[in-house]
C-alpha positions in Angstrom: 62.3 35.7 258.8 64.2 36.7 255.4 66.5 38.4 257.3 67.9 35.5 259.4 66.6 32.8 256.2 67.3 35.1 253.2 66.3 34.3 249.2 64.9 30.4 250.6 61.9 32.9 251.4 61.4 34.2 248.1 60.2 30.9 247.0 57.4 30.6 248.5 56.2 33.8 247.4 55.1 35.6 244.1 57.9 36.3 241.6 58.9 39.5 241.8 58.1 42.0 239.0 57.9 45.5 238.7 53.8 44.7 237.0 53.2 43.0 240.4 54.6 46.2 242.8 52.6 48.0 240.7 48.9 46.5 241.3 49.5 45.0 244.6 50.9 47.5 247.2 51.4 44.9 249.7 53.8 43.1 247.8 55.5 46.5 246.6 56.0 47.0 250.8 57.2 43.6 251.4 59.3 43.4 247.9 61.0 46.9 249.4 61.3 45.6 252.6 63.8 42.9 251.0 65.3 45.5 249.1 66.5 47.4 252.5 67.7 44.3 254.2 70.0 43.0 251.0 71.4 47.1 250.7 69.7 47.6 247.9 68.4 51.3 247.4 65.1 52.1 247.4 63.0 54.9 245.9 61.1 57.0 248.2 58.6 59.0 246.2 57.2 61.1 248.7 60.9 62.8 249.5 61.9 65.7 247.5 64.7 65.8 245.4 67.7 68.0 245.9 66.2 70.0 242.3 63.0 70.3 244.4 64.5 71.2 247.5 66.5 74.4 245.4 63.6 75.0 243.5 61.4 75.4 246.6 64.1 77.7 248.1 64.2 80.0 244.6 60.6 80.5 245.0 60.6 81.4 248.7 63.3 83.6 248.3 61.8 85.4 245.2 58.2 85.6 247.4 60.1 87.3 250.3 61.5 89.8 248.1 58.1 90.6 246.2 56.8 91.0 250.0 60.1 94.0 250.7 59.6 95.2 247.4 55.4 96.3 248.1 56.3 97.3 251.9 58.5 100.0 250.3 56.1 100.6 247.6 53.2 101.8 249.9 55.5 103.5 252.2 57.1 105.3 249.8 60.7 105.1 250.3 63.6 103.8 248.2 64.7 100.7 248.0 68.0 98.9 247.7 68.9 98.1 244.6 69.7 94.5 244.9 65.6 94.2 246.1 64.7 95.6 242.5 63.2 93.5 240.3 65.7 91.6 237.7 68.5 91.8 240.9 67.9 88.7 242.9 71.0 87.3 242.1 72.9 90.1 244.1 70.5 88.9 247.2 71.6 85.3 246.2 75.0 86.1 245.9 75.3 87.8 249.4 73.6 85.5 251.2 72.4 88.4 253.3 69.5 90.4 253.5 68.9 94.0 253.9 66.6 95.8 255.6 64.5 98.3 253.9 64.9 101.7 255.1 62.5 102.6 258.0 59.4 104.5 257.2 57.1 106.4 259.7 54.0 104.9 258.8 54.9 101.2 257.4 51.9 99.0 256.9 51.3 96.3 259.8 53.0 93.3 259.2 51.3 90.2 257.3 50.0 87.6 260.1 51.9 85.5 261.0 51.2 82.1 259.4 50.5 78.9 261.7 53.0 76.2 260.8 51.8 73.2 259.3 51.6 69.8 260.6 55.1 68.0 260.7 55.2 65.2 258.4 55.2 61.4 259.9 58.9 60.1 260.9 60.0 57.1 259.5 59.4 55.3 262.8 55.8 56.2 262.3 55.2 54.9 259.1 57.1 51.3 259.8 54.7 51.5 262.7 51.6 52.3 260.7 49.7 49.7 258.3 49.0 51.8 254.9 45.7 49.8 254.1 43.6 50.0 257.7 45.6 52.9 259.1 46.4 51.2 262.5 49.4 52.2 264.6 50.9 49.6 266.9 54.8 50.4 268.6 55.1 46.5 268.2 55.2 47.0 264.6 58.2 46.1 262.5 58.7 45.1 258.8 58.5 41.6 260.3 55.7 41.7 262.5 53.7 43.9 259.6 54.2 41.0 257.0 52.1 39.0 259.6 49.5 41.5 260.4 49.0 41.9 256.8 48.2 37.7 256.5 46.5 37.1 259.3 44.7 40.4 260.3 44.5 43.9 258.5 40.1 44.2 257.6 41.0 46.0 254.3 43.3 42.4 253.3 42.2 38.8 252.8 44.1 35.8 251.3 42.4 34.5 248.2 40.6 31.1 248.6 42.5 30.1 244.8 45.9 31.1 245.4 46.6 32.2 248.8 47.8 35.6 247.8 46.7 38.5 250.5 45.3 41.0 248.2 43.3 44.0 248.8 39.3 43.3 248.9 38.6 45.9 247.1 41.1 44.5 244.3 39.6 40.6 245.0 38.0 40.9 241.0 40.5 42.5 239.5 42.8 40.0 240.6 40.7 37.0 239.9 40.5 38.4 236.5 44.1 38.9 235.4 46.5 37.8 238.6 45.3 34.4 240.4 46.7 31.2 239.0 43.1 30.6 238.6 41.8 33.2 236.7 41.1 31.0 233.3 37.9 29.9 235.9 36.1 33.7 236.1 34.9 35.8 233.9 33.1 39.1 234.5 29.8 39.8 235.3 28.3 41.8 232.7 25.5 43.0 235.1 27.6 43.7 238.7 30.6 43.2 237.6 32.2 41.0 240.0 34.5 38.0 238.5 31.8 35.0 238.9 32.7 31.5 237.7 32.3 30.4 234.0 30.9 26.8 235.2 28.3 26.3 237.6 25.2 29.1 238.8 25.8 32.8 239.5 23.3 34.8 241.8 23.6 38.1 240.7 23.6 40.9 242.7 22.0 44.5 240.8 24.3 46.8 238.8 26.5 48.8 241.0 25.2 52.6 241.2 27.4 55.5 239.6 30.0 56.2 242.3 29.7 52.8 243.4 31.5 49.3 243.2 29.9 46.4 244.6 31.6 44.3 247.7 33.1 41.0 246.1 32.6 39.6 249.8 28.7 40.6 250.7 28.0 42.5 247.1 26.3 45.7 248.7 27.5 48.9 247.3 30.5 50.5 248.5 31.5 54.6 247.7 34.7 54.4 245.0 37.8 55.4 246.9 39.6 55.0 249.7 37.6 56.3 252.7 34.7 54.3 250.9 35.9 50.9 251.4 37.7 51.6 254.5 34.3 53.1 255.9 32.8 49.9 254.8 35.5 47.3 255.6 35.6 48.8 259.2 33.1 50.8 260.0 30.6 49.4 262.8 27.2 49.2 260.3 29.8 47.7 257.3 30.3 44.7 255.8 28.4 42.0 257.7 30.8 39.1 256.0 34.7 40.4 256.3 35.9 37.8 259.0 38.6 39.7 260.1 36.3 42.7 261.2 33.8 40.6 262.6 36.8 39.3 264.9 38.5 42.6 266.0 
């Protein structure tokens, strides 16, 4: 929609602020989103810079020598000087390496190491919601934005504002982020956000290691895999809608 309607979308939207990317990912993803249809750059965190990229090539190249440098050791044989310690930069300048000189009884070579696991293509991560971890081709920035508001188990739209926050976040943004937040206070006992007028059934005190649901107040494992286990998991959360109707 804002790429055929443009800024007329904005308006009906939080304002945009670097505080709000910040504490609500989901706007940080549709904020960016924007960003990439208007041209505007936008930071990828997770891709090295070209520092790092030299960096990591210094250190491979100064491992691969270290490796030469004990093969020749324990086989007892010269080696070149441009493998002696203090002469990388003659290796660097070449741009060539040379072998070691043969030995009769060299040491087996080091096993060979299984490569890791290729990182996720771009493709995969525009097709990939970061909160419930489902993949679906169908997904685009577009079609996202509406699984987000109408469907993802880890999201839901609070009943105050309309904002689609994470449940796990519901009282932190009832506290300091909803339009109605002069309403709650915190619970000194659960610590969910409970309303200043009218009755409050308190749930217990959350255990160490624990937060308590803000949608059925059991107690839920801090961190990710906690609330995700809870959220969607089979025996979770008996009163998330949008898991009860997956």
């Amino acid at each position: 929609m804002y790429r055929e309607v443009g800024d007329p979308v904005r308006r009906y939207l939080p304002k945009d602020e670097p505080q709000l990317r910040k504490k609500q990912l989901i706007w940080k993803k549709i904020f960016e989103s924007f960003d990439e249809i208007d041209g505007k750059p936008v930071n990828k965190p997770n891709e090295p810079s070209a520092e790092d990229k030299k960096a990591q090539q210094v250190a491979a190249l100064k491992a691969e020598l270290a490796s030469l440098r004990e093969l020749a050791a324990n086989a007892n044989v010269e080696i070149d000087e441009e493998l002696k310690p203090g002469n990388e930069h003659m290796k660097m300048k070449k741009g060539k390496k040379k072998k070691a000189a043969p030995a009769a009884a060299a040491p087996p070579p080091p096993p060979i190491q299984e490569a890791a696991e290729e990182d996720p293509t771009d493709e995969q991560l525009l097709q990939t919601c970061m909160f419930c971890s489902e993949q679906n081709d169908d997904f685009t920035p577009e079609t996202l934005d509406v699984h987000f508001w109408r469907a993802c188990p880890m999201l839901s739209r609070c009943g105050h504002c309309s904002q689609v926050v994470e449940i796990a976040g519901i009282t932190t943004h009832l506290l300091t982020e909803c339009s109605a937040q002069g309403k709650f206070q915190q619970c000194n006992k659960c610590q969910l956000a409970r309303p200043k007028k009218g009755s409050h059934t308190c749930s217990a005190a959350p255990k160490r290691g624990e937060s308590l649901c803000p949608l059925c107040t059991e107690g839920v494992r801090d961190g990710e895999d906690g609330w995700r286990e809870h959220l969607m998991g089979p025996t979770g959360c008996r009163k998330n809608p949008r898991k009860n109707e997956q």
